[in-house]
ZABA-783576 format. One record per residue (C-alpha): residue number from 1; x, y, z; chain. Coordinates in steps of 0.25 Angstrom, whole numbers. Layout:
N
   nr      X      Y      Z  kette
  NUM      X      Y      Z      A
...
This chain:
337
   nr      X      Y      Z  kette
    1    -30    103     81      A
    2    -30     87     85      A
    3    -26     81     69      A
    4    -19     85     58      A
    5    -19     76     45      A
    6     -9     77     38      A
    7     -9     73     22      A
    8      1     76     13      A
    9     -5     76     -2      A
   10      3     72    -16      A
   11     -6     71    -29      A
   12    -19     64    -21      A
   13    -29     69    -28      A
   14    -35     56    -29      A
   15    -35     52    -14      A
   16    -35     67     -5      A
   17    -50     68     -5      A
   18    -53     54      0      A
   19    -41     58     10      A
   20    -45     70     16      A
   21    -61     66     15      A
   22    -56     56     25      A
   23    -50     65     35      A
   24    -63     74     35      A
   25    -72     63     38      A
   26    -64     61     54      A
   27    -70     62     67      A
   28    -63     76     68      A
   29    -67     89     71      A
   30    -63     99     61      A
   31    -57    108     71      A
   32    -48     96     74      A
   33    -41     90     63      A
   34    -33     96     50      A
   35    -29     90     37      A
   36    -16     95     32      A
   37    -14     91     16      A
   38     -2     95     11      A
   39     -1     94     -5      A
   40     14     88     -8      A
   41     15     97    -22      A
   42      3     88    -30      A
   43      2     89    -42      A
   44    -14     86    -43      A
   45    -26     89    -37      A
   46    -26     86    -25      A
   47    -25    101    -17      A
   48    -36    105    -24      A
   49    -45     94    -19      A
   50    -38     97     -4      A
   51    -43    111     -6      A
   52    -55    108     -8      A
   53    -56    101      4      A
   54    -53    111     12      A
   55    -64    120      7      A
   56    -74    112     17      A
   57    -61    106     26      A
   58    -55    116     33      A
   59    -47    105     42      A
   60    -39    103     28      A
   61    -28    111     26      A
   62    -20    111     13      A
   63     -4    114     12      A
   64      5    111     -2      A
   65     18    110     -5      A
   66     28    106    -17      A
   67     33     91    -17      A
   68     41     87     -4      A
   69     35     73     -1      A
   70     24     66      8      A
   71     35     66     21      A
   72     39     82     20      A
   73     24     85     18      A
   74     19     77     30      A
   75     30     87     38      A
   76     24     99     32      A
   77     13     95     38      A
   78     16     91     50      A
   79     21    106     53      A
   80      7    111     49      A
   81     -1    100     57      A
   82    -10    107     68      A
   83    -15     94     74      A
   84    -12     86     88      A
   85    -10     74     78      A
   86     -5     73     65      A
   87    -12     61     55      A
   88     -4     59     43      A
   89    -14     56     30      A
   90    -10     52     15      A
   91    -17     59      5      A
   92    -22     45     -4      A
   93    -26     38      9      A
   94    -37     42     20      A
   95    -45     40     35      A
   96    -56     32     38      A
   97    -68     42     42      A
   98    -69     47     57      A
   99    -55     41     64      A
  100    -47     52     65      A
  101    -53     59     76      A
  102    -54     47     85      A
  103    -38     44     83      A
  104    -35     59     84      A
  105    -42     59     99      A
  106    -38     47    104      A
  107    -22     50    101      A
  108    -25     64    109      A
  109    -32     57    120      A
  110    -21     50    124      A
  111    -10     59    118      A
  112     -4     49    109      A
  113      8     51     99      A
  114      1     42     87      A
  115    -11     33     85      A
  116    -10     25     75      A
  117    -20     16     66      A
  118    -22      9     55      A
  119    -22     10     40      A
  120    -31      3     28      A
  121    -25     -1     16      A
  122    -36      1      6      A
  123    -40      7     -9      A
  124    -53      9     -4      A
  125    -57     24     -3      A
  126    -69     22      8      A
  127    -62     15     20      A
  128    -68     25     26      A
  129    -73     20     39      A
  130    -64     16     52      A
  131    -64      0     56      A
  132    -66      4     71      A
  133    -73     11     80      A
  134    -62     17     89      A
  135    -69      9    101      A
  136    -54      3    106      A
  137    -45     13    102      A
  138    -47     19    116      A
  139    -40      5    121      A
  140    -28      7    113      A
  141    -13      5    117      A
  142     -6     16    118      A
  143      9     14    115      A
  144     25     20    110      A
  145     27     21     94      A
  146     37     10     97      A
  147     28     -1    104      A
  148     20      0     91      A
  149     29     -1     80      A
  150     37    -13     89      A
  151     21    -19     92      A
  152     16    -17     77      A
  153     28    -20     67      A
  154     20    -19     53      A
  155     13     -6     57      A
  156     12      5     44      A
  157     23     15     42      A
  158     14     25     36      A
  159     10     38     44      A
  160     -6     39     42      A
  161     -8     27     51      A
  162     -7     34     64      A
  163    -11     47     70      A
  164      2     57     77      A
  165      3     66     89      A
  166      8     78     81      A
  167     17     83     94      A
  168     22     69     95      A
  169     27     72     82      A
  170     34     86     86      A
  171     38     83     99      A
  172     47     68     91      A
  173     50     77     80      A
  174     44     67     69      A
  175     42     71     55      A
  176     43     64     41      A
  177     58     63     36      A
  178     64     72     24      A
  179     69     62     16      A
  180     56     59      7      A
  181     57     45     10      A
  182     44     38     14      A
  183     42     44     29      A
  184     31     37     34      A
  185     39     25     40      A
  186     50     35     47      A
  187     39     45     51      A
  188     28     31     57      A
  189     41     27     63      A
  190     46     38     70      A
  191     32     42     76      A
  192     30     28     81      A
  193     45     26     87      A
  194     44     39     94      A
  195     28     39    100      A
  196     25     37    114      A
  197     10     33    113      A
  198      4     26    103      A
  199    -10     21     98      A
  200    -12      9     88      A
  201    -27      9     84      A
  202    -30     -1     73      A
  203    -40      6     67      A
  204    -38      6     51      A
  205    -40     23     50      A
  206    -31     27     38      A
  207    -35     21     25      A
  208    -22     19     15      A
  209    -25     19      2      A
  210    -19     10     -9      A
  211    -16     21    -22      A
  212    -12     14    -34      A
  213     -3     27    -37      A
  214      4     25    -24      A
  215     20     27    -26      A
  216     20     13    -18      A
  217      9      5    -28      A
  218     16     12    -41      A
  219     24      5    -52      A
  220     29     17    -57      A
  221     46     16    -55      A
  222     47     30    -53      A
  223     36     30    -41      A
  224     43     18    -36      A
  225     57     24    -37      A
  226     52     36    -29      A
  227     44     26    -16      A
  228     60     20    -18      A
  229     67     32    -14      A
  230     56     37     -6      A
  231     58     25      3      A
  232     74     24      2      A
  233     72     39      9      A
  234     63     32     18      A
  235     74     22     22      A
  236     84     32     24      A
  237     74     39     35      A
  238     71     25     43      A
  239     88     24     43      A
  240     87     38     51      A
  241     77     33     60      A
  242     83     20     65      A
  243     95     29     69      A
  244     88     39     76      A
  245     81     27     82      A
  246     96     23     87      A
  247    101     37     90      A
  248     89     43     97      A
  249     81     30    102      A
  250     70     36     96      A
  251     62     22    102      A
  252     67     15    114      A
  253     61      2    109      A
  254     70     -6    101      A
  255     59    -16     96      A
  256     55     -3     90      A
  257     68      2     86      A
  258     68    -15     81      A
  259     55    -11     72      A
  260     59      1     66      A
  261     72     -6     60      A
  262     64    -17     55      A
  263     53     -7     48      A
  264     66      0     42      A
  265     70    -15     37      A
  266     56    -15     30      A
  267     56     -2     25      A
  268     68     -5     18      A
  269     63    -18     11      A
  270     52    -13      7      A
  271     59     -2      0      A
  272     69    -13     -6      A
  273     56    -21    -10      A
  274     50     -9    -18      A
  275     64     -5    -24      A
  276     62    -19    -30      A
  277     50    -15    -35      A
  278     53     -4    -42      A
  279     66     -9    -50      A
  280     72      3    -50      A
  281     85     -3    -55      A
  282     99    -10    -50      A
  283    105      3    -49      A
  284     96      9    -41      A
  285     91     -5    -30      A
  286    106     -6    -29      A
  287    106      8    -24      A
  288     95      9    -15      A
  289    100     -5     -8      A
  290    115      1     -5      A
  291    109     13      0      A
  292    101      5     10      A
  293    113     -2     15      A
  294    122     10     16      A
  295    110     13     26      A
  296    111      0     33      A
  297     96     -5     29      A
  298    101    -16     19      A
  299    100    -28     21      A
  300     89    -28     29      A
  301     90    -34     43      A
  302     77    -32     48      A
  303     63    -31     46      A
  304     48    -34     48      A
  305     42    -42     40      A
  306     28    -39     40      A
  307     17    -51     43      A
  308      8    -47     34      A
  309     18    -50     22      A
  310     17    -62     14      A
  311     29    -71     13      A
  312     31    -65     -1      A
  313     36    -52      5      A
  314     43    -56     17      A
  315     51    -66      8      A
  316     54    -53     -1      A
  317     57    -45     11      A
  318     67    -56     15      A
  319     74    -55      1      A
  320     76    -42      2      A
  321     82    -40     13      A
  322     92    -48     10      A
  323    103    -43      4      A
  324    108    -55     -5      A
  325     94    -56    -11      A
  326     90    -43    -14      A
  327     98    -41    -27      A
  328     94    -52    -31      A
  329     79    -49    -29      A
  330     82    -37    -36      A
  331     84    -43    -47      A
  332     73    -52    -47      A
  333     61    -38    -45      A
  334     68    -34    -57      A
  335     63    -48    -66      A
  336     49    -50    -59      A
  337     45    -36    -54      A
């Protein structure tokens, strides 16, 4: 089997039907492609509109468990996977029409370990068509994980913006972290920093879209408390990757090894930024801040500051990392927030 699509579900009734209508209207043969759904313990209807699927859809294959989290799931099913390449799928966004199969062969023709893309932001539901024709993709660079991330400093932490060679996968050993932190940035990180061939296409294939009952666009505290300790674990996990980075020079590039620290910095001002956010108390900042510096990632001592940002948020990034100035900007969310 050449592609396995992985898509772990949670409560997406609303979204899982324009998801997997995506992925049946590809350039695939259906001998040659699977869809693996794995419902994380929902609570609404969304297996039953996946069954249903599968009445006509055979290449959909459906597998539940109870609750364990996005990151465990996708590990689950990485197991199960039958395909050369593994694509990872969220169950609220979806694919343009007719890509797949035209990544999928280019990546075996010339036995990459990823090929990547990229993403539209959008809340339109029929972004359906691609923005290219494929007719340079044959005139790629082909390149290591590490000349990448050093070469594109702002590039996406998420997993559905590139395409993986499952044995590259088995043969490094790579899978989502335990911790039920948010394992996208450690799992993108990993893969890049360990591949030997690499393709960059930029072509926008994988369509994000904008929920308003995303945990990251909610005002409910106890959602936001949740993102909080979600990615506080996440931290943690990106602390064990720099040391395995300096114990088993897992990259021999330090301008990567330079990256990934600074990627770290970020990840941890944009957790204090939506700690801010979510005022979840004195008590509790002044927790979460301590624990950060028992793990060496407070203050901040470096970081990117992306080129897109407007100078409101590279002064508030600035703040923040400061260690004088953060209390007192603490403070301040509290008032104006």
């Amino acid at each position: 089997m050449l592609l396995s699509i992985l898509i772990p579900m949670y409560n997406a009734e609303h979204f899982i039907e324009r998801c997997l209508n995506s992925l049946l209207h590809q350039d695939l043969n259906i001998n040659t492609y699977e869809i693996i759904v794995m419902d994380d313990g929902s609570r609404d209807g969304s297996s039953a509109l996946v069954s249903k699927f599968i009445i006509d859809n055979p290449q959909i294959k459906l597998f539940s468990e109870k609750n364990c989290g996005a990151d465990a799931t996708r590990n689950k099913m990485l197991k199960i996977a039958q395909g050369d390449f593994i694509y990872f799928v969220d169950a609220d966004d979806y694919v343009c029409h007719n890509v797949l199969g035209k990544l999928v062969a280019y990546a075996q023709n010339k036995d990459l370990d990823l090929l990547a893309f990229k993403a539209l932001v959008t809340n339109n539901s029929n972004e359906l068509v691609a923005d290219d024709d494929f007719s340079a993709l044959h005139n790629s660079e082909v390149m290591t994980g590490a000349q990448f991330l050093v070469n594109n400093p702002e590039h996406r932490t998420e997993i559905w913006w590139y395409i993986i060679n499952a044995k590259f996968l088995k043969n490094n050993n790579i899978v989502f972290e335990k911790s039920k932190g948010n394992g996208d940035t450690i799992f993108t990180l990993k893969v890049f920093l360990n591949a030997k061939k690499i393709v960059y296409y930029p072509i926008t294939v994988y369509r994000y879209f904008l929920s308003p009952d995303s945990i990251m666009r909610s005002r409910d505290k106890e959602k936001k408390l949740k993102l909080i300790e979600s990615l506080f674990l996440m931290l943690t996990d990106f602390t064990k990757l720099v040391h395995d980075i300096e114990d088993k020079a897992i990259s021999s590039s330090s301008l990567a090894f330079d990256h990934v620290k600074k990627r770290q910095g970020n990840s941890v001002l944009f957790f204090i930024h939506q700690l801010l956010m979510a005022k979840p108390g004195t008590k509790i900042f002044t927790d979460y801040i301590r624990k950060l510096k028992k793990l060496d990632m407070y203050p901040v001592e470096t970081y990117l500051i992306p080129e897109k940002n407007g100078l409101k948020e590279r002064l508030l990034y600035q703040i923040i990392a400061n260690k004088y100035l953060l209390f007192p900007t603490s403070i301040l969310y509290k008032i104006i927030k």
